[in-house]
N, C-alpha and C positions, 0 to 999 in steps of 0.2 A: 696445535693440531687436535682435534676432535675423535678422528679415526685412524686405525693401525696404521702406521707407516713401514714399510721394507726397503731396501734396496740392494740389489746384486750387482756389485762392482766386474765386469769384465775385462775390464783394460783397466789403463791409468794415463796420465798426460805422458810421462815417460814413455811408454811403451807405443802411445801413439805418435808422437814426435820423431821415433826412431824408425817408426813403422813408415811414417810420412816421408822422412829424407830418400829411405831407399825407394819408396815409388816415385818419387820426384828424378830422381838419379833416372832409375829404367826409365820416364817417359821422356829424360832429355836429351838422351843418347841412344834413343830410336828414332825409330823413321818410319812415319814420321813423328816430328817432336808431338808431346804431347802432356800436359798437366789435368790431373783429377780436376771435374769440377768443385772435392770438397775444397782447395784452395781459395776459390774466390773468395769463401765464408771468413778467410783471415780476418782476425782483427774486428777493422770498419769494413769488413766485409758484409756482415751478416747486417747492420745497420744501410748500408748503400741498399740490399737487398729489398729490404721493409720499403726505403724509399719508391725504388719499383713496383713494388706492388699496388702504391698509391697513384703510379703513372696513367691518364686516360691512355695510353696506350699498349699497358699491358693488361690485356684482359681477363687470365686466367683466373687468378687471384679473386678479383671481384665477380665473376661469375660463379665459380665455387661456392663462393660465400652465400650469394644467391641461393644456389641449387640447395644449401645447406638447411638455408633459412626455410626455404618452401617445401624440402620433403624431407630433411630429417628425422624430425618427430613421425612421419610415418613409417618411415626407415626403421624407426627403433620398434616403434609398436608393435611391425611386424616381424622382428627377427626375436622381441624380448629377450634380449641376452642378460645372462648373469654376470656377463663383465665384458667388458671392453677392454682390447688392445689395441694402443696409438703407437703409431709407428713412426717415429719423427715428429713429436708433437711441441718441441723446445721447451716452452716454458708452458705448454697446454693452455695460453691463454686463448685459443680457440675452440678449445674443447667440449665444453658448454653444451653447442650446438648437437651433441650426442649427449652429452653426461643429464645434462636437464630432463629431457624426456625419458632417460632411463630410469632417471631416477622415481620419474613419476608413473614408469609401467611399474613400481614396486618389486621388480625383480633383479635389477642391477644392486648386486652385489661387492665389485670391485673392478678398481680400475688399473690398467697394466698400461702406463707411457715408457715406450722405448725409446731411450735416445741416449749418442756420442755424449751427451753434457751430465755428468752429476750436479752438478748448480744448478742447471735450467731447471732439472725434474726436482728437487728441493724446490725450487720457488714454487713449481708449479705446483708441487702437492700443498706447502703451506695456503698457494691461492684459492686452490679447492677445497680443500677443509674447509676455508671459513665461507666460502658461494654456499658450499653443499654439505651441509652441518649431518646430513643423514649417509652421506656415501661414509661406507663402513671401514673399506680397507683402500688403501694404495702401493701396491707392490710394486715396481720401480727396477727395470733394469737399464743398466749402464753399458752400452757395447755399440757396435757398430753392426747394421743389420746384413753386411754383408759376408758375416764370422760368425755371430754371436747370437743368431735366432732361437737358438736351439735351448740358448738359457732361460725363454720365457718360461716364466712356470706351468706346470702342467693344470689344464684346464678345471675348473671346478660349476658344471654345469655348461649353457650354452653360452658361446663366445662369439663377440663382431670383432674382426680386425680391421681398422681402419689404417689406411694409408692415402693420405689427403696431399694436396699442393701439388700435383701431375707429377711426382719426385720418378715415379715408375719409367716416365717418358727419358729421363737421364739414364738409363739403363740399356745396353744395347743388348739385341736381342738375346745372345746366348748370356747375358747376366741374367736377363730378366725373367728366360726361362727357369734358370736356376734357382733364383728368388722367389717367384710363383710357387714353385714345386716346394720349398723348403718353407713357405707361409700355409698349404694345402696341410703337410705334415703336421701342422701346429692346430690343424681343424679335424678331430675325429668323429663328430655327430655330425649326421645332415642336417641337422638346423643352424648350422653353425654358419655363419656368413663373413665373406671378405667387403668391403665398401671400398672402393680405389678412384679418387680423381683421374681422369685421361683426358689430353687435350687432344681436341681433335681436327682431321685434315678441312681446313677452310680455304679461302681465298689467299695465296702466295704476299698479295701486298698487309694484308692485316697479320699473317704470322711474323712477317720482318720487322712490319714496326713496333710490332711488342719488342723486338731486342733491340732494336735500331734508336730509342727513343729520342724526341726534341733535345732533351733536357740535357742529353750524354754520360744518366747517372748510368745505365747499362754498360758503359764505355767503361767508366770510371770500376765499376764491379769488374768486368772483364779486365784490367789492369791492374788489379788489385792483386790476381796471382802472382806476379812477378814480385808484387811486392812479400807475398808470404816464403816464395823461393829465397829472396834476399834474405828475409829473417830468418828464416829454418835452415838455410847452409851457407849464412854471410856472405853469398854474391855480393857481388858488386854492378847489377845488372842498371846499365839506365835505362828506366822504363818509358824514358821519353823518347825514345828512340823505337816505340812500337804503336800501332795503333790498334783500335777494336774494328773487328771484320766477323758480320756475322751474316748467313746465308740459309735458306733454303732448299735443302737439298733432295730435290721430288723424286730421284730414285729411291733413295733408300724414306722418305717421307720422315725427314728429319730438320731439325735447326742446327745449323754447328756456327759457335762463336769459336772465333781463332783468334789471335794476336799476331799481326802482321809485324813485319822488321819492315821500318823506314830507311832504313843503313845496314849495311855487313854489321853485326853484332858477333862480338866472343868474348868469352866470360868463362872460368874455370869454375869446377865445383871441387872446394875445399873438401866434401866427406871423401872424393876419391882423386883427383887432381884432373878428374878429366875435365879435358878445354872441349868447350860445347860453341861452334859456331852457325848461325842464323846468318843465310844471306840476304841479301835485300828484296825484300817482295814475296820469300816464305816466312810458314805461321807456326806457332806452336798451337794447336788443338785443345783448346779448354772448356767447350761442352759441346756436350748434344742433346736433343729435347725432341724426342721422339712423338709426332701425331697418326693417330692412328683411325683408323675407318671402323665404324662396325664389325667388321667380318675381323678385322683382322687382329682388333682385341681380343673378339668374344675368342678366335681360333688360338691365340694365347693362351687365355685361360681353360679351352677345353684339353689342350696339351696338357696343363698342368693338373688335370683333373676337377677341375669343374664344369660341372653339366646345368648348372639353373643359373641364369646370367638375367637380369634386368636393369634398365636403362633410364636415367633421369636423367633429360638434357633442357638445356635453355632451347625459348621459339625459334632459335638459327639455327641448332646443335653446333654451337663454335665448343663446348665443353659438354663432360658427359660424368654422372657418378654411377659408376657399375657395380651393383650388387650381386654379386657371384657365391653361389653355394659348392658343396660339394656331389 
C-alpha cells in the first residue's frame, strides 16, 4: 500500500454470530415469521447475488452502473468533496466510478468504505492503492450501518456520502427514517452531499421479473436463508420443502420475497428449544425492496433534513441517483 491505511473495528464475527441467532430466534417465532434479508448473503449467498445482477432481468444493478458511468464525474466535479464515504461498498471494487474523478478534481483527500466485512475492506483498500497511487489515506470502518454510523470519523473538509445498489429500498420506512436522519448527522456543511441509488415505481410485470428470474438464481438466493438458519443454530430445516414467492406489493409500493411451505413444516431452534411450525401455504418473510415515486423520496429526505435534492434517471426513469444536500 502506497497511502495511510486505518481501520475501526466495531464488532467482531463473535459478536455478530450471536447477534444474528437472537434475531433469527424473534423473527421465527413472530407473526408473522420472518428472516433479515442480511441472511440471504450466507455463505454462496453473496456469489448467487453477483450472479443476479448479471441477469437481463434484473435491472437495477446495470442501470446504476449506467447512471454512474454518465454522471458521476459530474457528480463529483460538482460537490468536490474532500472525501468520500461508501457505505456498503464490499470490496469497493465499484468504486472507481467516484474515487477516479475525485481524484482528478485534486481535492479528494480520503476515502471512508463502511462495511460488515473486515477482509472485504482490506482487499479493497490494498485494490485502490495500487488503481490510485495518489489517494492519500484510507480510513476504514468495520460495523454495521444500522448501530455503528456514528464511528465514521469526524469530517475533515467536504464530504459525499455514497450509498449505492438501491440497499435504502430494503429499509422499511421507519428504519429508513432513522437511517436518513443519523447519515444527515454525519453532514455538517451545506456543501456536503448524500448520493443514494432508489429504484423506482415502474410497470408491475418488469418489477417481478427482476425477482422472479428464468434462471431461478433468485430462487436459489431466496433459499439460501434457510440454509444460514441451518448453520447458525444447527436446524435441521428441509429447505426442499419450501419454495421462493415473491410479489408486488402496490399498497405499501414494495417487493416482498417470502418462502412458501410446500408441506406442515417443524423444526426446533436449538439456541432456545422453541418448536417453530410453518403450515402449508404460509411464508417466512425474507425481504423487501422498497420503489419509490419522486415525491415520495424527495419527502424522505426532506424529513430528514434535506432541502437540495437532484435527480439523475435513465430515458424510462425505471432508476434514479439522488443527490441530496443539507
Amino acid at each position: 500500500m502506497t497511502g495511510r491505511f486505518s481501520v475501526t473495528v466495531c464488532t467482531s464475527a463473535d459478536e455478530e454470530r450471536m447477534l444474528a441467532v437472537q434475531e433469527i430466534v424473534r423473527g421465527l417465532t413472530a407473526e408473522p415469521k420472518t428472516l433479515s434479508p442480511k441472511f440471504l448473503y450466507h455463505e454462496e449467498g453473496s456469489g448467487l447475488f453477483d450472479e443476479i445482477t448479471h441477469l437481463e432481468e434484473y435491472y437495477p444493478t446495470r442501470i446504476e452502473r449506467s447512471l454512474l458511468d454518465g454522471f458521476g464525474a459530474g457528480i463529483v466535479h460538482d460537490v468536490q468533496p474532500h472525501e468520500i464515504v461508501e457505505l456498503g461498498p464490499g470490496n469497493s471494487a465499484k468504486s472507481g466510478t467516484l474515487l477516479g474523478p475525485a481524484l482528478q478534481t485534486g481535492t479528494l483527500k480520503r476515502y471512508i468504505p463502511f462495511d460488515i466485512s473486515e477482509s472485504a475492506v482490506r482487499e479493497g483498500a490494498r485494490a485502490l492503492f495500487d488503481m490510485y497511487p495518489d489517494l492519500g489515506e484510507i480510513a476504514a470502518v468495520v460495523g454495521d450501518f444500522e448501530r455503528h454510523l456514528p464511528a465514521i470519523p469526524d469530517p475533515q473538509g467536504t464530504r459525499l456520502i455514497a450509498f449505492l445498489g438501491s440497499t435504502i429500498g430494503n429499509l422499511h420506512p421507519a428504519e429508513r427514517s432513522r437511517f436518513l436522519e443519523e447519515v444527515r448527522a454525519l453532514m455538517p456543511r451545506t456543501e456536503d452531499a448524500l448520493l443514494v441509488g432508489a429504484d423506482l415505481v415502474k410497470d408491475t410485470r418488469i418489477i417481478e421479473a427482476a425477482y422472479n428470474d428464468a434462471r431461478g438464481i433468485t430462487a436459489l438466493f431466496n433459499l439460501n436463508s434457510l440454509k444460514a438458519v441451518n448453520d447458525l443454530l444447527g436446524t435441521e430445516i428441509d429447505i426442499s420443502l419450501f419454495r421462493h414467492y415473491a410479489f408486488f406489493n402496490a399498497e405499501h409500493s414494495r417487493i416482498e420475497m417470502h418462502l412458501q411451505a410446500e408441506a406442515d413444516v417443524a423444526f426446533t431452534l436449538p439456541a432456545t428449544g422453541d418448536v417453530v411450525r410453518v403450515q402449508a401455504g404460509e411464508t417466512i418473510w425474507t425481504e423487501s425492496s422498497y420503489k419509490f415515486t419522486r415525491d415520495s423520496f424527495a419527502g424522505a429526505l426532506h424529513d430528514a433534513g434535506f432541502g437540495n435534492v437532484r435527480w439523475f434517471t435513465d430515458p424510462d426513469e425505471m432508476f434514479a441517483l439522488v443527490l441530496a444536500r443539507p
